[in-house]
LOKE-110689 format. One line per 3 residues: number of its first residue (from 1); for each residue x, y, z negated of C-alpha. Coordinates in Angstrom, 2 decimals, m for minus. Each point is the difference from the previous one (the first is absolute). Layout:
residues N
NUM> X Y Z | ... .
***
This chain:
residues 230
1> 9.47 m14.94 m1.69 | m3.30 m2.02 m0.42 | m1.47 m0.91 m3.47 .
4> 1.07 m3.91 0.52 | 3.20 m0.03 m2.01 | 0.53 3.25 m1.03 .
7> 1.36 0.46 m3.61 | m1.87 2.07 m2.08 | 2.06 1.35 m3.46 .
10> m2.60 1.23 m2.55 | 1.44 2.57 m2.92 | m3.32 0.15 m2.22 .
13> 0.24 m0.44 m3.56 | m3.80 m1.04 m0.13 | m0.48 m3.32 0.04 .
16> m3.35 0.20 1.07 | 0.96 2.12 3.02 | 2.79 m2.66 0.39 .
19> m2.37 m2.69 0.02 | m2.72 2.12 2.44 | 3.00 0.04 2.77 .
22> 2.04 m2.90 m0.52 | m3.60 m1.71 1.13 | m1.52 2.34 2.51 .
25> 3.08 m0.03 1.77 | 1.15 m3.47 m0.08 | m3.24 m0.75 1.59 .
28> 0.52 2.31 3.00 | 3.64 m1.84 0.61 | 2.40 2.36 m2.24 .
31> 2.68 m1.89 m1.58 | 0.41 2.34 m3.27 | 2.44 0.59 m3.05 .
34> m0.68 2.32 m3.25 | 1.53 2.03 m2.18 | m1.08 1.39 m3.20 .
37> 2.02 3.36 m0.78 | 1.91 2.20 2.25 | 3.64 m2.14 m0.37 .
40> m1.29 m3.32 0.35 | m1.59 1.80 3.63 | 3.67 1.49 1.13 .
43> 1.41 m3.18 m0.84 | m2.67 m2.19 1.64 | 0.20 2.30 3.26 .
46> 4.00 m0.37 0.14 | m0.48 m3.57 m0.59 | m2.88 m0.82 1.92 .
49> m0.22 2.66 3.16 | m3.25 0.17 0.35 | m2.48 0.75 2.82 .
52> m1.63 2.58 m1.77 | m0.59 1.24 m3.73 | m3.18 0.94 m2.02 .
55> 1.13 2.49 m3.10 | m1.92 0.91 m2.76 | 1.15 3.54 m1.36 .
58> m0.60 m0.85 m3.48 | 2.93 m2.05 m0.97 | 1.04 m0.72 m3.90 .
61> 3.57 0.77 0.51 | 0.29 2.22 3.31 | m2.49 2.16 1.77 .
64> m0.86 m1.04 3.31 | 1.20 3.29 1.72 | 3.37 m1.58 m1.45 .
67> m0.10 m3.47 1.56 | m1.21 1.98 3.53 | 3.34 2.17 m0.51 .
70> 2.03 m2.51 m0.83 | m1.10 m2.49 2.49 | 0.97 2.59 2.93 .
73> 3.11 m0.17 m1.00 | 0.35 m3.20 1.63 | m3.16 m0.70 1.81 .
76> m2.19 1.08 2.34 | m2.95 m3.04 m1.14 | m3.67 1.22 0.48 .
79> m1.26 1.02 m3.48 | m3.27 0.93 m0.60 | m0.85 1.20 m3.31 .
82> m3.27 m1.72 m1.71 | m0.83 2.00 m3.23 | m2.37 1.57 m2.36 .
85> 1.48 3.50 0.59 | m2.53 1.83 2.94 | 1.34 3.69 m0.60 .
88> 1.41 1.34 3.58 | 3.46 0.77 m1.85 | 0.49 m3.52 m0.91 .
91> m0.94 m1.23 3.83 | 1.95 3.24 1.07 | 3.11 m0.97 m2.26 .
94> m0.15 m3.83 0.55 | 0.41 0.77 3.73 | 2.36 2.37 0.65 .
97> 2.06 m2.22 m2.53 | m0.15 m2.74 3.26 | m3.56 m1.88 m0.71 .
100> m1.85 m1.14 3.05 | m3.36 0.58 m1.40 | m1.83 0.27 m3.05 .
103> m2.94 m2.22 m1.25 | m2.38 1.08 m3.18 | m1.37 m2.57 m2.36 .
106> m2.72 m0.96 m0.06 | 0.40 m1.22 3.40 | m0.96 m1.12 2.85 .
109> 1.62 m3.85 1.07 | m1.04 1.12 3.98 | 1.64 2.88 m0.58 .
112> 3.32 m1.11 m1.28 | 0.28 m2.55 2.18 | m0.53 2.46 2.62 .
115> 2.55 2.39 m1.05 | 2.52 m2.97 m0.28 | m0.57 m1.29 3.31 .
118> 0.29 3.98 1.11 | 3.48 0.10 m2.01 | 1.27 m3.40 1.26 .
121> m0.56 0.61 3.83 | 1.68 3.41 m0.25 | 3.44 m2.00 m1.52 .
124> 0.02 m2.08 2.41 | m0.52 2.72 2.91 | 3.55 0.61 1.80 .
127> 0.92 3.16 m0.49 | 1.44 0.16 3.91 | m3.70 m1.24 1.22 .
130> m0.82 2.64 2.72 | m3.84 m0.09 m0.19 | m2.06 0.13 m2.99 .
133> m3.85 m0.69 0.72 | m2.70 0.74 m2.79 | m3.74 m1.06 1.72 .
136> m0.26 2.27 3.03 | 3.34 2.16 m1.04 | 2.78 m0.83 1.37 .
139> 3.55 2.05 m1.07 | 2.84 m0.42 2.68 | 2.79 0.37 m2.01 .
142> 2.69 m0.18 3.17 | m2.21 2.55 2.02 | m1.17 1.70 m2.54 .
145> m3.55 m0.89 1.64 | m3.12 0.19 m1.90 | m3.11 m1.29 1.34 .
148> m3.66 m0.87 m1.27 | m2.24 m2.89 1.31 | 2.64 1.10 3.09 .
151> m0.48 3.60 0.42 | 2.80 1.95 m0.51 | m0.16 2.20 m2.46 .
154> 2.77 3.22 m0.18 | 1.51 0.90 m3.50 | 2.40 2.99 m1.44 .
157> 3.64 m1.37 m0.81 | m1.47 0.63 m3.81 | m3.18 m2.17 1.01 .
160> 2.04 m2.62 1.18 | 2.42 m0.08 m2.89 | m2.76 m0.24 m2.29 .
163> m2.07 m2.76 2.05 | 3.53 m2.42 0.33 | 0.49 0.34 m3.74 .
166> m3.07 m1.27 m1.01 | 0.04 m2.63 3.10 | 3.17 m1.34 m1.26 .
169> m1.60 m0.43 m3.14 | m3.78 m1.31 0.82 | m1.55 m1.11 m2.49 .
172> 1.97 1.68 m3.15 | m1.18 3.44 m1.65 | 2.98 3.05 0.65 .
175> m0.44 2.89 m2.12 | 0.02 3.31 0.27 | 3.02 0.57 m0.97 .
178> 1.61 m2.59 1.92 | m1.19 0.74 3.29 | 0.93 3.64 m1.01 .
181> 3.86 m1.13 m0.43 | m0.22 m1.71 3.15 | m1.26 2.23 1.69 .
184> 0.83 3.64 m0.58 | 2.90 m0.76 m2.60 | m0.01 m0.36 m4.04 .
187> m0.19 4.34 m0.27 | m3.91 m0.47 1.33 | m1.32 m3.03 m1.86 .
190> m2.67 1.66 m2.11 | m1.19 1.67 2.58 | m2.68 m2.45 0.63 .
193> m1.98 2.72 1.96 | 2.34 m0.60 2.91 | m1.06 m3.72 0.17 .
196> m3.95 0.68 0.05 | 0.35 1.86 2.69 | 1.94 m2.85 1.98 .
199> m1.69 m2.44 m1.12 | m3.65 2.07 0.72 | 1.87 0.50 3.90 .
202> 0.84 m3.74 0.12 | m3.43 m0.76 m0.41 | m1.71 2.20 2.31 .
205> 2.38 m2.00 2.39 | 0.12 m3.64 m1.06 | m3.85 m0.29 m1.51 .
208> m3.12 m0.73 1.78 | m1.77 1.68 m2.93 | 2.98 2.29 m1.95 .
211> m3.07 0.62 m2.86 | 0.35 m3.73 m0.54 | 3.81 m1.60 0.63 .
214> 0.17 m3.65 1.28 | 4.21 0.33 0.03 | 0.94 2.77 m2.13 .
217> m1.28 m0.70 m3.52 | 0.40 2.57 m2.77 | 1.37 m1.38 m3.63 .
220> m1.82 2.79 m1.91 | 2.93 2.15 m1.79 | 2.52 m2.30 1.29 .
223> 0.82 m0.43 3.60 | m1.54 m1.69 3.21 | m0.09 m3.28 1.04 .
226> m0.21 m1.47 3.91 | m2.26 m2.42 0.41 | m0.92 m2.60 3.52 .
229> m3.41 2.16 0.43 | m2.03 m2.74 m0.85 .
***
């Protein structure tokens, strides 16, 4: 999915924020549609199928955790949240509810356009495609091969697990607690401890420099992120 074409449904009920988009991203080839409240976005998404959604969280008539919720039902459209709110439980809340990422405003126009470019190439990934290459990482899903800048590199079945979740999803935050689920079942998902130490492992492996990640970025107090390594 390239930017060219793709439809862009913005649920904002700031018409200023409205306006900030509906520019910005018309100029960088986004064909876009609005919403103003949290119905008029569930009926413009049934209506419209977008490419990909930007939600606000504060909504006059339903809170944006509600929209995210009731979207799933029926969807699986990249969201990513773009909102006042910057505590870790709203990030943490809006994401395990099925958000793709999570922008704070004031923000950044490189960054969201990064994130939705990040959101957009990950829909249109095939889930059956057998090699998923980040920069110099490569993850072989078939062979369960994974290799950097071509050396082999030899990971734990847990390693692995953890490294093809967040390959599958490059680009998008996982919490804690979802990569706990995944991984080790729902009984362990606060036990975040378990995932540092992965994650710390992982590193040592994967990382030129494991002090300073190129392709395992930490979302302070909410997850980790894969990134190309740039």
């Amino acid at each position: 999915m390239t930017a060219k074409g793709a439809r862009i449904l913005i649920i904002d009920d700031e018409p200023p924020i409205r306006r900030l988009l509906k520019v910005a991203l018309a100029a960088h080839g986004y064909d876009l549609a609005e919403a103003t409240s949290g119905q008029e976005g569930l009926q413009q998404a049934a209506f419209l199928h977008p490419d990909l959604v930007i939600l606000d969280l504060g909504l006059p008539d339903l809170d944006g955790l509600e929209v995210i919720k009731r979207l799933r039902e029926w969807s699986q459209v990249p969201v990513i949240i773009l909102t006042v709110r910057e505590h870790e439980q709203d990030k943490i809340a809006a994401l395990d509810a099925g958000a793709d990422d999570y922008v704070t405003k004031p923000f950044s126009m490189g960054e969201l356009l990064a994130r939705m470019r990040a959101a957009l190439r990950h829909a249109a990934r095939s889930e059956e495609e057998p090699v998923l290459s980040l920069g110099g990482l490569t993850v072989d899903l078939a062979r369960r091969l994974v290799t950097v800048e071509g050396r082999e590199v030899k990971l734990t079945p847990t390693e692995y697990e953890i490294l093809k979740n967040l390959a599958v999803n490059a680009g998008r935050v996982l919490t804690h607690r979802q990569l706990l689920r995944t991984i080790w079942g729902p009984e362990y998902q606060d036990d975040t401890h378990y995932l540092r130490v992965y994650i710390g492992q992982l590193r040592r492996k994967l990382e030129p420099d494991p002090t300073r990640p190129r392709y395992i970025i930490t979302e302070p107090g909410v997850g980790y992120r894969l990134v190309g390594g740039e």
